[in-house]
N, C-alpha and C positions, 0 to 999 in steps of 0.2 A: 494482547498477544500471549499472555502468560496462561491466561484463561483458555485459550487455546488451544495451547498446548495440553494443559490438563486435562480437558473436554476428550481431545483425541487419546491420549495414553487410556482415563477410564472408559473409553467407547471401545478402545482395543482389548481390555482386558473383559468388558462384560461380554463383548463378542466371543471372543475365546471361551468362557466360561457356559454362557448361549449353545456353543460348539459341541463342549464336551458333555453339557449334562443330554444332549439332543443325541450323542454317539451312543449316550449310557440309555436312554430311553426301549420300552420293550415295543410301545404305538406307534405305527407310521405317521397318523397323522398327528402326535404330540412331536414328537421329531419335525416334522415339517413343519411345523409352527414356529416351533425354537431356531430352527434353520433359517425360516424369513424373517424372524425376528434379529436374527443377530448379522441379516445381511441387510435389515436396513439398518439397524447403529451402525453400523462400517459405511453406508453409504452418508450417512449423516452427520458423521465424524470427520469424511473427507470433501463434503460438501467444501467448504472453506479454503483448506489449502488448493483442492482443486482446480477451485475459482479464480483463485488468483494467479495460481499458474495459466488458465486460460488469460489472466490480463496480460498477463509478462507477455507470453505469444502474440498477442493481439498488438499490444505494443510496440513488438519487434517485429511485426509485416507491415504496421504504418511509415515506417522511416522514413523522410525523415522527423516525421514529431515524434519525441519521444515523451510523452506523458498525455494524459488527455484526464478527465474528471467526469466520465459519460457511466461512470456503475461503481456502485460500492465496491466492487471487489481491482477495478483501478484506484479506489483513494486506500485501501491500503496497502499498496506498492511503497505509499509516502510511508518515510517512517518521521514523526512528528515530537518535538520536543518544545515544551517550554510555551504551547500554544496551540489553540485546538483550529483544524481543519476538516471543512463540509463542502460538500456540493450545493453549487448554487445555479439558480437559473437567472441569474440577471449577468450581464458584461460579457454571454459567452462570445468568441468570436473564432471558436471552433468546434463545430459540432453545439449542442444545447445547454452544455452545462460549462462551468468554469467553477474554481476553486475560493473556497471564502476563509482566508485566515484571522485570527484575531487572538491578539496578544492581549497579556493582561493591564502591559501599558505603565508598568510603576518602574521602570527602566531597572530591575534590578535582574532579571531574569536574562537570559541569552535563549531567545526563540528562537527556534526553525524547523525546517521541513527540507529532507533531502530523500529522494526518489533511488530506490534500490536498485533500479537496472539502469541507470546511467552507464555511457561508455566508460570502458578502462583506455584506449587511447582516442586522444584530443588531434592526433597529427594531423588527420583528416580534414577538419572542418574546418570552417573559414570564420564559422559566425554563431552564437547561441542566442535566437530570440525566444522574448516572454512579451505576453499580453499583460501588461498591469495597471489596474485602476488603483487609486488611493482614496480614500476619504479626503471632504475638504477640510482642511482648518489646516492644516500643519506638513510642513516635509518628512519624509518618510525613508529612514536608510536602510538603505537593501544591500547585503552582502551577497556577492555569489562567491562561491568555491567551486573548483572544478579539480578533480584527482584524477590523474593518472595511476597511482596506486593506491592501494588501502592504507591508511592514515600518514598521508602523503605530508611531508615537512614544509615548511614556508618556501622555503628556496624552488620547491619540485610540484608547487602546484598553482593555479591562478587564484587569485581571490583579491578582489575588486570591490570595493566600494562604489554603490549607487546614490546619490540623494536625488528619492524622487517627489517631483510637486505634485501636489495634489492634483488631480484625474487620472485622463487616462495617460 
C-alpha cells in the first residue's frame, strides 16, 4: 500500500510536469503527444484506487454480504497482518472464489485479516455468518471482533473466541 501511494504522488507530479513542458511546447502535434502522454500516467496512477473504490460500491449493493473474494481489487479492501491472503477457487460457496489464509504457524505472531468497510453499527443485525474450512490435523482458533467505533475498548466491542475442528 505504501508503494502505492508513491506510484500515485510520482505519476501526479510527472503528469503535471508532462502538462507544463506540453503548454511551453511551440508544435501542435509535440504538445499533443505530451498531453496523451500525461493523461495516460493519470489514468494509470488511478487505475488502483479506482478499482477498489468500485469494490467498496459493489460491496455495498450486495447487502446483505459484506465481503466476497471474486477480484483482486475486493481482496484489498482486507487489510492483512501477520499473514498472507489469496483468492482461491476451491471451498467457494459464494460466487467462484473464497479466500485462503495462511499463517506462519510458530504461534508467536498475532495474525489477521479485518475488511475496511465493515459496519460502524452492529444494532441492526441479528447474526454474522462465515463459511470456514480448516485444514485436517488440528483445532483451529478464530477470533472475531466486531467495533462499533474505531479502536473500540473491550467493554464496547464483541470479540469471541471460536475453536474450530477441522473442515468445514
Amino acid at each position: 500500500k505504501d508503494y502505492t501511494d508513491v506510484w500515485i504522488g510520482a505519476s501526479g507530479c510527472l503528469a503535471a510536469l508532462l502538462a507544463i513542458f506540453a503548454w511551453r511546447m511551440p508544435a501542435p502535434a509535440s504538445r499533443t503527444v505530451l498531453v496523451l502522454a500525461g493523461f495516460a500516467v493519470t489514468m494509470a496512477a488511478l487505475w488502483s484506487p479506482a478499482s477498489s473504490l468500485a469494490a467498496r460500491f459493489i460491496s455495498a449493493s450486495r447487502f446483505p454480504l459484506l465481503a466476497s473474494f471474486e477480484s483482486s481489487a475486493a481482496l484489498r479492501l482486507w487489510d492483512v497482518r501477520g499473514c498472507s491472503l489469496s483468492a482461491s477457487g476451491s471451498h467457494a460457496t459464494h460466487g467462484s472464489r473464497s479466500a485462503e489464509i495462511r499463517t506462519a504457524g510458530d504461534g508467536t505472531s498475532y495474525p489477521g485479516i479485518s475488511l475496511a468497510v465493515w459496519p460502524r453499527n452492529w444494532l441492526g443485525y441479528r447474526a454474522l455468518c462465515m463459511d470456514v474450512e480448516t485444514l485436517p490435523g488440528s483445532v483451529v482458533v478464530l477470533w472475531v471482533r466486531l467495533d462499533d467505533k474505531p479502536d473500540a475498548s473491550y467493554d464496547d466491542r464483541l470479540q469471541t473466541r471460536c475453536a474450530l475442528q477441522p473442515g468445514s
